[in-house]
GUNU-412911 format. One line per field, with one value per residue (C-alpha): residue number from 1; x, y, z. Coordinates in Angstrom, 2 decimals, always signed. Example, Ala and Ser with C-alpha at 12.3 -4.5 7.8 and 13.67 -1.06 7.14 Angstrom:
BEGIN
i: c(1;2)
east: c(+12.30;+13.67)
north: c(-4.50;-1.06)
up: c(+7.80;+7.14)
end
This chain:
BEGIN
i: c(1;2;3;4;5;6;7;8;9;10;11;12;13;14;15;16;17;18;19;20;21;22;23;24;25;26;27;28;29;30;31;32;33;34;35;36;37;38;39;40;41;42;43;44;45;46;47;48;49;50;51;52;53;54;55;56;57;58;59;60;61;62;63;64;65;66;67;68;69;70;71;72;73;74;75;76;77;78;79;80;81;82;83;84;85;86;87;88;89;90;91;92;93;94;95;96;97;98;99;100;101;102;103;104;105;106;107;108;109;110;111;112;113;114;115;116;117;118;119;120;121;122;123;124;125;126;127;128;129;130;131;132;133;134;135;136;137;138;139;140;141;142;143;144;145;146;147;148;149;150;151;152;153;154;155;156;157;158;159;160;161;162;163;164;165;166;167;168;169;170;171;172;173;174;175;176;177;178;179;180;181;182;183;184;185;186;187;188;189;190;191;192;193;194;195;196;197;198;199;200;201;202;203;204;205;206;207;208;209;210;211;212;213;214;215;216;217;218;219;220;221;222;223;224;225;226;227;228;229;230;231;232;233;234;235;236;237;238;239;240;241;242;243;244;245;246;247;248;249;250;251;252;253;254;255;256;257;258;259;260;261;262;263;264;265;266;267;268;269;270;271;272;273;274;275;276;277;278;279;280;281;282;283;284;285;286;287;288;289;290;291;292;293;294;295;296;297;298;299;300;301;302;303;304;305;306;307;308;309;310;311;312;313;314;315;316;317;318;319;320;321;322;323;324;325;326;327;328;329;330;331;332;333;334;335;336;337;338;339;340;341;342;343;344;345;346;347;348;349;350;351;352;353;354;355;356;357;358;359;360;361;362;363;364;365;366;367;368;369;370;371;372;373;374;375;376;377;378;379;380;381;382;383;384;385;386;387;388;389)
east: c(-34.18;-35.12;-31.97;-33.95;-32.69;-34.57;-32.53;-29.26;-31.27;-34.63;-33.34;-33.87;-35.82;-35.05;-32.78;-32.83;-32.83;-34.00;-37.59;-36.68;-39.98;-43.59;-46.35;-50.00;-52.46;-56.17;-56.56;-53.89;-50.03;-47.17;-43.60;-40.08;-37.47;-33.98;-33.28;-36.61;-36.53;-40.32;-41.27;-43.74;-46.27;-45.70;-44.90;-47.93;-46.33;-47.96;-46.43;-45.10;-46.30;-44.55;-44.26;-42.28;-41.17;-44.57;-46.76;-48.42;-47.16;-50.60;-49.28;-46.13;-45.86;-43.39;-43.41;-40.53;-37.63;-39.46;-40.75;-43.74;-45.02;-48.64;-49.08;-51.55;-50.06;-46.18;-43.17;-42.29;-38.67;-36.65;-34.96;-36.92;-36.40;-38.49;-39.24;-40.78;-44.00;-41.23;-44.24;-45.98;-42.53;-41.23;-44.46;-44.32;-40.92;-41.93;-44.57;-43.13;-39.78;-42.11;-43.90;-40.30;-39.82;-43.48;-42.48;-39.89;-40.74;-44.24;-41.57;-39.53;-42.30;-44.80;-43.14;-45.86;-45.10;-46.43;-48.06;-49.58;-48.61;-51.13;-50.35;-53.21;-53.63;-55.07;-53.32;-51.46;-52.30;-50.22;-51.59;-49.77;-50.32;-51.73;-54.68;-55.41;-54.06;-54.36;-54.23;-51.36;-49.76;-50.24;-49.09;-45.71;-45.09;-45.74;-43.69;-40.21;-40.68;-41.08;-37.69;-36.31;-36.91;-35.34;-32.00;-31.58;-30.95;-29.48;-31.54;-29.45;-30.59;-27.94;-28.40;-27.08;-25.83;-27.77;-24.82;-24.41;-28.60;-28.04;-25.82;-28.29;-30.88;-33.87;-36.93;-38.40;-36.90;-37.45;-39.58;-37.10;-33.38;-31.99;-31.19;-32.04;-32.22;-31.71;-32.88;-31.33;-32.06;-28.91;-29.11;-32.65;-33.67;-32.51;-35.18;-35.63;-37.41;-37.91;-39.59;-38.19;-37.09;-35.79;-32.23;-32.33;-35.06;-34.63;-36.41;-39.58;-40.13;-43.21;-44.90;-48.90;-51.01;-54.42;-56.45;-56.40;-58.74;-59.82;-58.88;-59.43;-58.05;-55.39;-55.09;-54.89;-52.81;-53.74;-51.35;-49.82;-45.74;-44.30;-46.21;-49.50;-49.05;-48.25;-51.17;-53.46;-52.34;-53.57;-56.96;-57.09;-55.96;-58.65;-61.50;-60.87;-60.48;-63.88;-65.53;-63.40;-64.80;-68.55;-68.71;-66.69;-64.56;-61.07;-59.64;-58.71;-62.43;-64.60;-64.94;-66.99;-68.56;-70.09;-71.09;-73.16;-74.77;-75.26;-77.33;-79.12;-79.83;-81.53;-83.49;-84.81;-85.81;-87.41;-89.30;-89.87;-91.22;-93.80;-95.18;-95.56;-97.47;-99.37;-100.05;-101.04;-103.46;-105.48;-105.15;-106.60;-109.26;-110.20;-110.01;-112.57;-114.54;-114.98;-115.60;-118.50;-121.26;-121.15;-117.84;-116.23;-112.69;-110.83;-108.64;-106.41;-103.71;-100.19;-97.74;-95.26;-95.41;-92.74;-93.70;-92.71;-94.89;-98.41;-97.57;-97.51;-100.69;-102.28;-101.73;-103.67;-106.38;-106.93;-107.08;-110.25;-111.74;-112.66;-112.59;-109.72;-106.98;-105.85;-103.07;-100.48;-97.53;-96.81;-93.51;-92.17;-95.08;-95.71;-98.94;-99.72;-102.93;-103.85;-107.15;-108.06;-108.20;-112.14;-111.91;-112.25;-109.07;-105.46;-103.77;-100.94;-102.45;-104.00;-100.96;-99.61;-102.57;-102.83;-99.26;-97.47;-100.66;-99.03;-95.04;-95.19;-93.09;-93.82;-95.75;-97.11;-98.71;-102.65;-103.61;-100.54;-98.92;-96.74;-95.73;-93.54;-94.29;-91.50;-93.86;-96.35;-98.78;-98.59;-98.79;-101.87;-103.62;-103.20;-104.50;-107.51;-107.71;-107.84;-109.82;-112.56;-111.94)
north: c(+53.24;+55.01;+57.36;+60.43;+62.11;+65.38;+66.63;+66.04;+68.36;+69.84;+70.14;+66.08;+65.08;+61.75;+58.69;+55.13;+52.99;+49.76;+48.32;+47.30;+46.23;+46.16;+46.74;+45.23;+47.48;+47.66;+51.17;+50.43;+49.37;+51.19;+50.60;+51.37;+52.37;+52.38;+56.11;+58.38;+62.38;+61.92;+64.46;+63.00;+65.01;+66.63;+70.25;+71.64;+70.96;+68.08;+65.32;+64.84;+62.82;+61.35;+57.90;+54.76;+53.00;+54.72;+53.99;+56.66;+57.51;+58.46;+59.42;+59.66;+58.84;+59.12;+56.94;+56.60;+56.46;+54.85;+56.85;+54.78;+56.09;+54.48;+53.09;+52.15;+48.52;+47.01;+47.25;+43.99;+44.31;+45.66;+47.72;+51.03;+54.39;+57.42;+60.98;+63.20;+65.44;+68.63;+71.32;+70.25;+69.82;+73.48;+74.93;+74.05;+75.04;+78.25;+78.60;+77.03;+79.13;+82.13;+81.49;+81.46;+84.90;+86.33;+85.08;+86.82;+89.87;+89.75;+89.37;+92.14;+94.82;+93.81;+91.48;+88.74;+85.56;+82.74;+80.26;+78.24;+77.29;+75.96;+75.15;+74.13;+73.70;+76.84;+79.30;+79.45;+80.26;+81.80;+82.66;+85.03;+86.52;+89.62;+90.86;+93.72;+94.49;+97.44;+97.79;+99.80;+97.89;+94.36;+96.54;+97.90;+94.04;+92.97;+95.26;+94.51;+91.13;+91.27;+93.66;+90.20;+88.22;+90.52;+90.81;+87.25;+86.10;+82.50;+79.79;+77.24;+73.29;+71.43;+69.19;+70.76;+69.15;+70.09;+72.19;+74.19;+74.67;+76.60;+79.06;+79.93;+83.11;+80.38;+81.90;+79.40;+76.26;+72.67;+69.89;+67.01;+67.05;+64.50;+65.50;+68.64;+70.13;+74.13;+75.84;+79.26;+82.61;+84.17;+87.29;+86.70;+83.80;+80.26;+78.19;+74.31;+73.22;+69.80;+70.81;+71.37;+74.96;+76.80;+77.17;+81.41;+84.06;+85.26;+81.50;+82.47;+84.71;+87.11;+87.24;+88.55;+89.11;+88.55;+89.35;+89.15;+88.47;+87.73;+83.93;+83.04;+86.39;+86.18;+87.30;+84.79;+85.97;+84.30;+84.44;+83.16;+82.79;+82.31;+80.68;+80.71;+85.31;+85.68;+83.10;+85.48;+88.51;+86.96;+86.01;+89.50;+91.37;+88.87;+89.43;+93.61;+93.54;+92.07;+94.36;+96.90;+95.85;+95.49;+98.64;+100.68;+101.85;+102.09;+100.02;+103.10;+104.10;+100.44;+101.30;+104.76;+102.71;+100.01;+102.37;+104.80;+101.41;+100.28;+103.74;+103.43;+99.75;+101.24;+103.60;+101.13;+98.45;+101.25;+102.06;+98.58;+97.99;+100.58;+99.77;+96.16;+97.97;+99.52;+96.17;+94.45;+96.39;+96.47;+92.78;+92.42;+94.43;+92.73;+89.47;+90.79;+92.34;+88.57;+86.84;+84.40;+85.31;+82.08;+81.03;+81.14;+81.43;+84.03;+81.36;+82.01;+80.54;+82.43;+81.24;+83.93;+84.96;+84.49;+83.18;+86.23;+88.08;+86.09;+86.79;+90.30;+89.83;+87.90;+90.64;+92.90;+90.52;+90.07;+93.47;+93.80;+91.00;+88.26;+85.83;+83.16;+83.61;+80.80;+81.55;+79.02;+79.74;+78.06;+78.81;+78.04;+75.05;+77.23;+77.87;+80.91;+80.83;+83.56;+85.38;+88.49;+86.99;+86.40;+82.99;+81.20;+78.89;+78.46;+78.84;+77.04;+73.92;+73.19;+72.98;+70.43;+68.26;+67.86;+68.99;+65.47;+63.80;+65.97;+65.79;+69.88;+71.35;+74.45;+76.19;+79.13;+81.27;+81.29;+84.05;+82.74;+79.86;+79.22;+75.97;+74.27;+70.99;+69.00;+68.99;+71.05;+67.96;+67.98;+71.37;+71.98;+69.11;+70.71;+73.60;+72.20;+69.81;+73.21;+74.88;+71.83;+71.81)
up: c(-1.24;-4.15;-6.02;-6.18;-9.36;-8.99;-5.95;-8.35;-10.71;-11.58;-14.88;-15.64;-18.69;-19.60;-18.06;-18.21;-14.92;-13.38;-12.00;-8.53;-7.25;-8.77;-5.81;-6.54;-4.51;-4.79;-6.69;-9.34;-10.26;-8.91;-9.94;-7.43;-9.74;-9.00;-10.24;-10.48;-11.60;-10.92;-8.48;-5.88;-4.28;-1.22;+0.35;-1.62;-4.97;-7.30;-8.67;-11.83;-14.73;-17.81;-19.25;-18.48;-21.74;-22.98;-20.24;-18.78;-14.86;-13.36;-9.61;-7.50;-4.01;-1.18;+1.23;+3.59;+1.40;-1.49;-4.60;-6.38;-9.50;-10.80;-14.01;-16.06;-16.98;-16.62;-18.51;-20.29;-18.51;-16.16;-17.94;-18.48;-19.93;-18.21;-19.64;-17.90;-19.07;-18.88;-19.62;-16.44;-14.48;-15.79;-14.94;-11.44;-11.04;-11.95;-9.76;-6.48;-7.10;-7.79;-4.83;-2.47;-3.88;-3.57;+0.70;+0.60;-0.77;+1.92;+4.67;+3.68;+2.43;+5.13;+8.07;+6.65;+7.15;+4.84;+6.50;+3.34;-0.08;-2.51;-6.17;-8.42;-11.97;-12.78;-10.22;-6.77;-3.58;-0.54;+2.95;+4.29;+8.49;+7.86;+9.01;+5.71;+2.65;+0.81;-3.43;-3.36;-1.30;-2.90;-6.05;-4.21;-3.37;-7.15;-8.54;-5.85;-6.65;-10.12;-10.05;-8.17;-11.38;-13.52;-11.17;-12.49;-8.78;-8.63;-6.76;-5.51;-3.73;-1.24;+2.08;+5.10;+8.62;+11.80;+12.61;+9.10;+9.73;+12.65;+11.39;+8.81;+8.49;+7.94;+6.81;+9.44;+10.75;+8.92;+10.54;+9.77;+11.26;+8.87;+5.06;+5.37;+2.19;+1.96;-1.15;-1.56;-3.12;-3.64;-1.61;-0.75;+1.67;+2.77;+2.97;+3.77;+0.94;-0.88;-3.99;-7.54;-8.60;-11.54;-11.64;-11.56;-10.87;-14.10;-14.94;-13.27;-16.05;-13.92;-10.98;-11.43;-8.26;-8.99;-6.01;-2.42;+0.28;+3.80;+4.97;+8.38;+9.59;+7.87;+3.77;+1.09;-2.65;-5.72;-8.20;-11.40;-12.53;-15.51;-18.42;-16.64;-16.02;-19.82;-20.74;-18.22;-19.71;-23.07;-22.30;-20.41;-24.08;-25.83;-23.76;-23.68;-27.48;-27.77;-25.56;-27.22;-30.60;-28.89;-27.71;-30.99;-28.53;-27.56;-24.69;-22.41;-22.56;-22.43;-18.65;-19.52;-21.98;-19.91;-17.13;-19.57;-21.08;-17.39;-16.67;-20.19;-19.02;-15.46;-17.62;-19.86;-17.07;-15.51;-18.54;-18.87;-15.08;-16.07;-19.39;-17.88;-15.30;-17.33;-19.65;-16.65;-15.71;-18.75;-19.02;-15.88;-17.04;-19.98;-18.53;-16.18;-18.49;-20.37;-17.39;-17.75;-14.91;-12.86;-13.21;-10.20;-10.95;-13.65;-14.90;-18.61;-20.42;-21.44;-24.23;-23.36;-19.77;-17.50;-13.32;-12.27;-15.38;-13.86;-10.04;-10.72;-12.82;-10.51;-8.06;-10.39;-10.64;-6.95;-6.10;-8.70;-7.79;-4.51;-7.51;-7.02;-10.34;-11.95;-14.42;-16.73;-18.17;-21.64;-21.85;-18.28;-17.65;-14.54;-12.83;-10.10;-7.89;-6.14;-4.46;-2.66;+0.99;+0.73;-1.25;+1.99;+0.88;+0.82;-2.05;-0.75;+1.22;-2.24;-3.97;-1.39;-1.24;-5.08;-6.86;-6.10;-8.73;-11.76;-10.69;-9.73;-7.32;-5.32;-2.88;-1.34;+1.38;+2.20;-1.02;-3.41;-4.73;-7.84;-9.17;-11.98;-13.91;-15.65;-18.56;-20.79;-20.54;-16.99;-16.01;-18.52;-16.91;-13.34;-14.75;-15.53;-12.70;-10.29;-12.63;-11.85;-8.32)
end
């Protein structure tokens, strides 16, 4: 059996023990140590990673009463000495401890339990049994448990007996009923926990909540502790002094400032909408107006035109003319075939029968069909290949 060192203390860095076993399995090396501070994964907290006599520790497992920790090649004794990647380990302390408090504080404020913990590398989840959640509410939580943190609470870790469990105010009662192992938050909650936790509230540093939102009926919080809040808060202050520098405007007032651009944007688009209107209709016109008698088809080349540019064309077109329209797109290898309805044709059963030839993709209804073409080459020679047929 494996001497865990990280129930002694969370606050382990470095030790030197003994390689009891070596197990060969198919994905990798794994190594039993006599004494590990190596925090395995389990109870929604990740393991931890470090290096054994320099060699990196890729995973840690628990199974039974074993800890195995993967490597990426073995020691040349059996004598070893272990650190631990601390900024990894501290970081989760912060966040799992944070997390018993953020529980806590749902209980109290809101009779929520938690019924799921999830700690990623990025940010934490909790799901807590609550059907809504209101803003100000989520911010009334936030702010108790931040006033938690700065109480400087101690958070304590022993085993209990069945008989010292029961005469505890568990938050809910443990799964196992041998070393049960209690992990307190003086004057807040006893909780039957296995994970590794900072040593006072004061540790966690913050609590931010970022958002909530509806999970299964129930309302998930994403949040950050510690390092990862005051790293948030940074990239917060970066991006709003950019926008505060795009705009040449203060930060109070960047909110104003996008929604008059947002208005000025509508305006312009609508402009836009209208001139293109406008554009298209006297293209349509002079493309008519060169049409060779005979021809059969009004079919033109774009360099510019976006798909969505030659559909509304090709609407134009069609309502001028029982002529089918052919138009290409240089710039998006895209080609749009439409006619008025009298063409006696469908646009899109041509594209299926003869789009596979020149690698295009798309399709259509009976009076249009658009397609793209991995290249210029191939899309021109479709192009002509339907202006033939």
């Amino acid at each position: 059996m494996t001497n865990k060192l990280y129930y002694e203390s969370a606050y382990i860095k470095e030790w030197e023990t003994e390689v009891s076993r070596i197990v060969e399995r198919e994905d990798g090396l794994y190594l039993i140590l006599k004494d590990t501070a190596f925090y395995p994964l389990g109870g929604g907290q990740p393991c931890d990673t470090g290096f054994i006599n320099d060699i990196p520790v890729l995973d840690v497992i628990l199974e039974e009463e074993e800890v195995l920790h993967k490597v990426e090649s073995l020691p040349a004794g059996s004598s070893v000495s272990c650190r631990i990647d601390w900024e990894r380990r501290f970081d989760h302390m912060q966040q799992h401890s944070g997390q018993h408090l953020l529980s806590a504080m749902f209980l109290e404020l809101c009779q929520a339990m938690t019924l799921s913990f999830h700690l990623g590398s990025d940010y934490a989840t909790i799901d807590i049994e609550l059907p809504e959640l209101s803003a100000e509410r989520m911010l009334e939580v936030e702010a108790e448990v931040n006033r938690q943190i700065y109480l400087n609470r101690s958070i304590t870790s022993y085993l209990v007996s069945e008989e010292e469990l029961a005469r505890l105010p568990l938050v809910k009662q443990p799964k196992v009923t041998e070393n049960i192992r209690i992990v307190e938050i003086e004057g807040v909650e006893y909780n039957a926990c296995g994970g590794t936790h900072v040593s006072s509230t004061g540790s966690i540093g913050m609590i931010k909540l970022l958002r909530s939102e509806k999970q299964k009926g129930n309302i998930r919080i994403t949040f950050k502790c510690g390092g990862r809040a005051l790293e948030e808060f940074n990239n917060n202050a970066r991006i709003l002094s950019a926008l505060s520098v795009k705009f040449n405007t203060g930060k109070d007032e960047i909110v104003d400032r996008i929604e008059k651009w947002e208005l000025e944007q509508k305006l312009l688009q609508a402009e836009l909408t209208a001139l293109k209107e406008q554009n298209d209709s006297y293209v349509a016109a002079e493309l008519l107006s060169v049409q060779e008698p005979g021809s059969g088809i009004v079919a033109q080349v774009f360099e510019q035109r976006s798909l969505k540019d030659l559909q509304s064309l090709a609407v134009k077109l069609t309502a001028l003319t029982d002529l089918p329209v052919l138009l290409l797109s240089a710039a998006e290898n895209k080609v749009v075939f439409a006619h008025s309805g009298s063409a006696g044709l469908s646009c899109g059963a041509f594209f299926k029968a003869n789009l596979g030839e020149f690698q295009g993709k798309g399709g259509g209804s009976d009076k249009m069909a658009q397609a793209g073409f991995p290249t210029w080459e191939q899309a021109l020679a479709f192009y002509e290949f339907a202006k033939r047929q």
